[in-house]
C-alpha positions in Angstrom: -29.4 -12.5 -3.5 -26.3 -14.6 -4.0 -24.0 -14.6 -7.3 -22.5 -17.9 -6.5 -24.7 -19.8 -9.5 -23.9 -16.9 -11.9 -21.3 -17.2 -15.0 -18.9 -14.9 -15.3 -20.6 -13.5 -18.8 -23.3 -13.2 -16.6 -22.0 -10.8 -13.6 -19.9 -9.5 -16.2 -23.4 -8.1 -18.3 -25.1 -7.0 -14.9 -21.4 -5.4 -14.0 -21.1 -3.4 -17.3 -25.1 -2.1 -16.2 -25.4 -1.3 -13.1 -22.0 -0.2 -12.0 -19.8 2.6 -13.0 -17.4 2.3 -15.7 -14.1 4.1 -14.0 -12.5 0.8 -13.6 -10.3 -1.1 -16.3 -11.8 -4.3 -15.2 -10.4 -7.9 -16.8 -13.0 -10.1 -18.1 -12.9 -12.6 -15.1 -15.1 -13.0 -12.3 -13.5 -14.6 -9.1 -15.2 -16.5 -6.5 -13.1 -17.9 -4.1 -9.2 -17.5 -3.3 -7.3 -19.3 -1.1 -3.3 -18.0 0.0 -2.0 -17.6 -3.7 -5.0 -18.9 -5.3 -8.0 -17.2 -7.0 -10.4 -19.4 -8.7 -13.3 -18.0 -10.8 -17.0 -19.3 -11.7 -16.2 -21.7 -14.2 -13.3 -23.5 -11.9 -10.3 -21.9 -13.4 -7.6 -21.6 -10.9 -5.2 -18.3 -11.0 -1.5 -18.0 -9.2 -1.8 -14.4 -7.9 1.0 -12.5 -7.4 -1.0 -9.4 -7.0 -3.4 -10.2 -4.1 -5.7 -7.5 -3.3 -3.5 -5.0 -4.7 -1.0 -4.9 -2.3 -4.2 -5.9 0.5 -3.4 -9.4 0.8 -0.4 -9.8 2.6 -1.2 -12.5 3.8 -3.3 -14.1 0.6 -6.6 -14.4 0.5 -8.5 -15.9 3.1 -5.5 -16.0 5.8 -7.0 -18.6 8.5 -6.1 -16.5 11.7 -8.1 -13.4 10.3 -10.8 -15.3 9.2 -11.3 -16.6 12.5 -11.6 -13.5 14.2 -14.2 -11.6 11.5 -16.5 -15.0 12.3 -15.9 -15.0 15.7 -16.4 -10.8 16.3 -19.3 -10.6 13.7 -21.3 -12.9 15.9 -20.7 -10.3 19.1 -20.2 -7.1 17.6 -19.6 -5.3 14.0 -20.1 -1.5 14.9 -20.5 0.9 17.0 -19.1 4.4 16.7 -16.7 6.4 18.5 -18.1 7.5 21.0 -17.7 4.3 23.4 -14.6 2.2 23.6 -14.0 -1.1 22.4 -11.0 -3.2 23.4 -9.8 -4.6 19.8 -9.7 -1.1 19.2 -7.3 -0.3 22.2 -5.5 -3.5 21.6 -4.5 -2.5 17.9 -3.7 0.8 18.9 -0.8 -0.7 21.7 0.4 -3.7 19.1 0.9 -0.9 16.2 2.5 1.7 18.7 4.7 -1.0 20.3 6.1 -2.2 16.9 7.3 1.3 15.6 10.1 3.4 16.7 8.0 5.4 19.3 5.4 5.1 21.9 3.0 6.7 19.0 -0.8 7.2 19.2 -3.0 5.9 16.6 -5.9 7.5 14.3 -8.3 4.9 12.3 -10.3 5.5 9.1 -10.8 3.0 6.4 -8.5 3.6 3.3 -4.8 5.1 2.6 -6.4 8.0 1.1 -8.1 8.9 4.4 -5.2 8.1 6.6 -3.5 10.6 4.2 -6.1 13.1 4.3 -6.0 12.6 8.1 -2.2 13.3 8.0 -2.5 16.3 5.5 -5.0 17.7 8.2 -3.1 16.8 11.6 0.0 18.7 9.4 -1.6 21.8 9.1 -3.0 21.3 12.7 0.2 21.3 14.1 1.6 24.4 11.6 -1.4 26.8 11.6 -0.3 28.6 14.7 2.8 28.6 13.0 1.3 30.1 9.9 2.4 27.1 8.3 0.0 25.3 5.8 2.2 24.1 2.8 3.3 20.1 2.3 6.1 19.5 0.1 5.4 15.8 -1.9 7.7 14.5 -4.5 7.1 13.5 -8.0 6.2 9.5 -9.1 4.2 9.9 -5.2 0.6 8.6 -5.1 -1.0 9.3 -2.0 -4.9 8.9 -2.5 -8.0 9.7 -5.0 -9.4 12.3 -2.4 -9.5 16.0 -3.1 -6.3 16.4 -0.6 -4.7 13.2 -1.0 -4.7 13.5 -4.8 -3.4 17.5 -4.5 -0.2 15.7 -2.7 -0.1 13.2 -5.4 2.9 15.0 -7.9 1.5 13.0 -11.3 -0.5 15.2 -13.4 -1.8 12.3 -15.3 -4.5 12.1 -12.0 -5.5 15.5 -12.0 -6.8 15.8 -15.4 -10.3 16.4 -15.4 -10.6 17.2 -11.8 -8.7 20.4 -11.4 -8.1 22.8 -10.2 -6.1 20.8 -7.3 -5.9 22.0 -3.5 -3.5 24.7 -2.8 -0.9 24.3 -0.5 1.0 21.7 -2.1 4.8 22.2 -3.5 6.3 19.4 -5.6 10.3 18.3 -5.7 12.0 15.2 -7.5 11.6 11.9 -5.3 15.7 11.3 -3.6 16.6 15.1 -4.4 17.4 16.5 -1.1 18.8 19.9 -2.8 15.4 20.2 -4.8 13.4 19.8 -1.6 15.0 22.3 0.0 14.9 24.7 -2.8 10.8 24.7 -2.6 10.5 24.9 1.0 9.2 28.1 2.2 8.1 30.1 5.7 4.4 28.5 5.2 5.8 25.1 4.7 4.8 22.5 7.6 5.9 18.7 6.6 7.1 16.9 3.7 5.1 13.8 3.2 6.3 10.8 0.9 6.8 7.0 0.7 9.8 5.7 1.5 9.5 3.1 -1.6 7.2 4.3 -4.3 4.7 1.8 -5.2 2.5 2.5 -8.0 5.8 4.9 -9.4 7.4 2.1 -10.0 9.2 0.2 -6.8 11.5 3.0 -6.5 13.6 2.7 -3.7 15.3 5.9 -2.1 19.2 6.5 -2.8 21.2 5.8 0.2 20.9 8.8 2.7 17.8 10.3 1.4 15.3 8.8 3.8 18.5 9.9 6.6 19.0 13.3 5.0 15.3 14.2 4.8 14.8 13.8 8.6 17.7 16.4 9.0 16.0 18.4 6.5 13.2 18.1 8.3 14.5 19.0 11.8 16.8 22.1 10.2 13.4 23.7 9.5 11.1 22.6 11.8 9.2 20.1 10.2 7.1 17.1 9.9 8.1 14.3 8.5 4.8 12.3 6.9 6.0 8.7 5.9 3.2 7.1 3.4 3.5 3.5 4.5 0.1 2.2 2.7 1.5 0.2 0.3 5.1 -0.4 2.6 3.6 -1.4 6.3 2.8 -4.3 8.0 5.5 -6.4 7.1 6.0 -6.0 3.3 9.3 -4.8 3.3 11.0 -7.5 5.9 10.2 -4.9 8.6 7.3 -3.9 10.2 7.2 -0.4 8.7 9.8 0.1 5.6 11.7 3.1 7.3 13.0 0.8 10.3 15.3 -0.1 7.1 17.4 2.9 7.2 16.8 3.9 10.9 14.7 7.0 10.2 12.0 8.0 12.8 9.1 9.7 11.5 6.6 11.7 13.0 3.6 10.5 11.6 3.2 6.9 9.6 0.2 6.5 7.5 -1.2 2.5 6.9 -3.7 0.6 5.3 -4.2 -2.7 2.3 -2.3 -5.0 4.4 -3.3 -3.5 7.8 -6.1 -5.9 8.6 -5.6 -9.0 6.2 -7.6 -7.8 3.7 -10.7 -5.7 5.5 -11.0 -2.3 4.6 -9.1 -0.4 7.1 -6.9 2.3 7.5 -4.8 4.6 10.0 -2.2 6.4 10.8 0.5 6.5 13.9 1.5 10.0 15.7 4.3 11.0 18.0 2.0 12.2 20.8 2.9 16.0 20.6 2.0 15.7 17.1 -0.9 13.5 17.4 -3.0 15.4 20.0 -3.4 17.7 17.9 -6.5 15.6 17.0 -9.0 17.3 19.5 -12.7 16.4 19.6 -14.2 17.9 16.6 -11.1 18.3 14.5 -11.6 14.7 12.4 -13.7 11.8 12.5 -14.3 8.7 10.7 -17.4 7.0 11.0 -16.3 3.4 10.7 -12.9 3.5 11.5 -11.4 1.1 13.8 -14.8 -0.4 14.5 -14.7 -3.6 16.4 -14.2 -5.9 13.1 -11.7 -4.3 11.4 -9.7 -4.0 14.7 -9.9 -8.1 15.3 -8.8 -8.8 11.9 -6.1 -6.3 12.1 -4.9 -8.2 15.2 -5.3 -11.4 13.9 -3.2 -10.2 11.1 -0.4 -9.5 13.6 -0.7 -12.5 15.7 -0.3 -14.3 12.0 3.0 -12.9 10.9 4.6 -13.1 14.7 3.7 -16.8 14.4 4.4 -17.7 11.0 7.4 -15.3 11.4 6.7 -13.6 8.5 9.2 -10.7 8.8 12.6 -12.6 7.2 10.4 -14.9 4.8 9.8 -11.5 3.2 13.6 -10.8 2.9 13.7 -14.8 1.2 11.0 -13.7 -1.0 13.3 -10.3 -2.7 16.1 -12.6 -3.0 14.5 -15.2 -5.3 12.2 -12.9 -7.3 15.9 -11.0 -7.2 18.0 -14.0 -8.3 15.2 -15.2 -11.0 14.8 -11.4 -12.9 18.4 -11.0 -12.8 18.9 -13.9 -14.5 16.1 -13.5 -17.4 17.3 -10.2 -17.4 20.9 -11.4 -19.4 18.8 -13.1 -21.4 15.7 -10.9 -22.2 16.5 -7.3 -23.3 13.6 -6.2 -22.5 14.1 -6.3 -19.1 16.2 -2.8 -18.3 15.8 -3.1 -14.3 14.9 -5.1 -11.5 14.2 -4.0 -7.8 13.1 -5.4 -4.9 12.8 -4.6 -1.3 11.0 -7.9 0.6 7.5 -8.8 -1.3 7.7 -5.7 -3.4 9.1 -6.0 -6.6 9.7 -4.0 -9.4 10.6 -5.6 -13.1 11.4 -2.4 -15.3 10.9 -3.1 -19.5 12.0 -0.9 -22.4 8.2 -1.8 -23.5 4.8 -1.5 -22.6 3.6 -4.1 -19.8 0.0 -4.3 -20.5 0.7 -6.9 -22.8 2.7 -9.0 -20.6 0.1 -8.6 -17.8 -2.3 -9.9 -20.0 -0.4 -12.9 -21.6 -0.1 -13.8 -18.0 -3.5 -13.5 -17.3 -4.1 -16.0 -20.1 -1.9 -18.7 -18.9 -3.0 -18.4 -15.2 -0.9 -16.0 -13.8 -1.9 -12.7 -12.2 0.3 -9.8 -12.0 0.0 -6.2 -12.6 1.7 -3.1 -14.6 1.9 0.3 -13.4 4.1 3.2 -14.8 3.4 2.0 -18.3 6.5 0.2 -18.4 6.9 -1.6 -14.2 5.7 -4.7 -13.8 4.9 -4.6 -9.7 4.5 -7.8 -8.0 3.0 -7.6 -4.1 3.2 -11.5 -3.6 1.7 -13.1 0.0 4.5 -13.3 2.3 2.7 -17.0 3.4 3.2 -17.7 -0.8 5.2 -20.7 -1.5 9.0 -21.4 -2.9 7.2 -23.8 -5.4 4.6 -21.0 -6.2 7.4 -18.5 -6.9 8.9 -20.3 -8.9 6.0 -21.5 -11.2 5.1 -18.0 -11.6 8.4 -16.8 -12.3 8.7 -19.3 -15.7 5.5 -18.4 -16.5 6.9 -14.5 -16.9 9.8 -16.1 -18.5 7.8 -18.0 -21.0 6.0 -14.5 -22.1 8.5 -12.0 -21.5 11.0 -14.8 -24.1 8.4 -14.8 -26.4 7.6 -11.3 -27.0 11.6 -11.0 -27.3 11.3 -13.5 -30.1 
């Protein structure tokens, strides 16, 4: 059964039946998306500065990805991991020969099972030890998983479903005295993201990232970097902590890793990583033959298009055009940016704004209450950026009004 002759009332009724309700779901049903474009079933046509949530790095449909899904579904979508396939293998040596050490790789279908993954290779390699504990910071968000959301330091996500997972001690995000203050004998790693995305874009204060990997070392610790949100590119690097120079020992991926399939992973130093015996963790799809393909594709697509400094072009005008507003819009108290990842801070609720967008065309999204987070395409356009951006003017001026 196809839903391309549906309304959007229509799916919307069928939606609101048969499917659960623990999504806050916009009354739009979209079709078809192309780059920056969405379009929905009656023809509208949406600028999307929000693609995939965080998954479309690329935009939708990116033509080097789609090529690849065609051309492997045709030979073959799955088989498990008990044979070898070589887009697997491939993947494995592209991501390992990008990051800061000849790492070995782990593949699972989401962030929050590349986290779990890492929470479990972390107490792996600190049981013997009699290490268990993970220090996360506060304003994190690792996963909706039992384990991933124990490491996730907002309360507001544990309400209704705890008791969480023991094992987990919390310190302030870029507090280096705090962190050490909680570690313990038992602790084993300290696992964060080096920007925090649904936080609020909050970049680390200069020598954090540099000072944890010292903390780290003192006491004989991991050092987890959640790169779900950060990876592939986003941040005008392949993985955001080549910015300050920090090697980590494990790096967890996923939205952007394979243009938009459902994929995730995560990237070992190999005495950490073979910790990973047979037995020990498994994922049933993970890094099956089409995710791997479109997770190359995706790759070959931003070595290309050279992708890697556009996203360093994008900050700067999304920069230059909030900064600007910003003397003229009080409500705007902050921006920040780090490549296509930026922040716009108000001194008022952002639902509104998200939807006034929404009205004229404009897709963006809120998070912290107050953060409106844009993850833009790094293939979107100067033109596009700029339509986008007077479109936030427009609503963000009016409300000011």
């Amino acid at each position: 059964m196809t839903t391309d002759t549906l309304s959007s009332e229509q799916v919307i009724s069928l939606a609101k039946k048969y499917l659960t309700a623990n999504y806050t779901r916009y009354p739009v049903c979209l079709v078809r998306g192309e780059n920056s474009w969405v379009w929905d079933a009656e023809g509208n046509r949406y600028l999307d500065f929000f693609p995939g949530w965080g998954c479309g790095l690329l935009g939708h449909c990116p033509p080097r990805v789609v090529h690849a899904v065609q051309e492997q579904v045709a030979a073959l979508i799955h088989v498990p991991n008990t044979w070898y396939t070589e887009p697997q293998a491939l993947l494995g040596q592209a991501l390992s020969e990008r990051s800061d050490f000849e790492g070995v790789c782990f593949f699972c279908n989401s962030g929050t099972e590349a986290n779990e993954a890492a929470i479990k290779l972390a107490r792996l390699n600190g049981k013997p030890k009699g290490r268990y504990k993970i220090v996360t910071l506060t304003g994190g968000f690792h996963g909706r998983t039992m384990g991933a959301l124990s490491a996730t330091a907002q309360p507001k996500y544990h309400a209704g479903v705890d008791p969480m997972l023991p094992g987990f001690l919390y310190a302030p995000f870029g507090d280096l005295a705090a962190i050490e203050r909680v570690i313990d004998p038992e602790t084993c790693a300290v696992m964060l993201e080096p920007i925090q995305g649904e936080g609020g874009v909050n970049l680390p204060p200069a020598g954090f990232l540099e000072g944890l990997r010292d903390l780290c070392d003192k006491n004989g610790l991991l050092l987890i970097l959640d790169e779900v949100q950060t990876g592939m590119g986003r941040t005008g690097k392949w993985y955001a902590h080549q910015h300050w120079g920090v090697k980590p020992d494990v790096v967890t991926l996923a939205k952007a890793l394979a243009g938009g399939v459902a994929m995730g992973g995560l990237i070992a130093k190999p005495e950490v990583g073979e910790k990973l015996k047979p037995g020990t963790h498994a994922a049933t799809f993970g890094g099956n033959p089409l995710a791997a393909r479109a997770a190359l594709a995706t790759i070959e697509t931003i070595e290309a298009e050279n992708l890697l400094p556009r996203a360093t072009q994008i900050a700067e005008k999304f920069r230059t055009r909030f900064l600007v507003l910003k003397d003229q819009c009080p409500l705007i108290t902050d921006v920040r940016a780090k490549g296509a990842m930026i922040g716009v801070e108000l001194a008022v609720e952002g639902a509104p704004v998200v939807q006034a967008c929404l009205e004229k065309g404009l897709l963006i999204n809120c998070t912290h209450q107050t953060v409106l987070r844009l993850l833009p395409a790094l293939t979107i356009s100067d033109e596009q950026i700029e339509d986008g951006c007077d479109t936030m003017a427009e609503v963000l001026l009016a409300m000011k009004a």
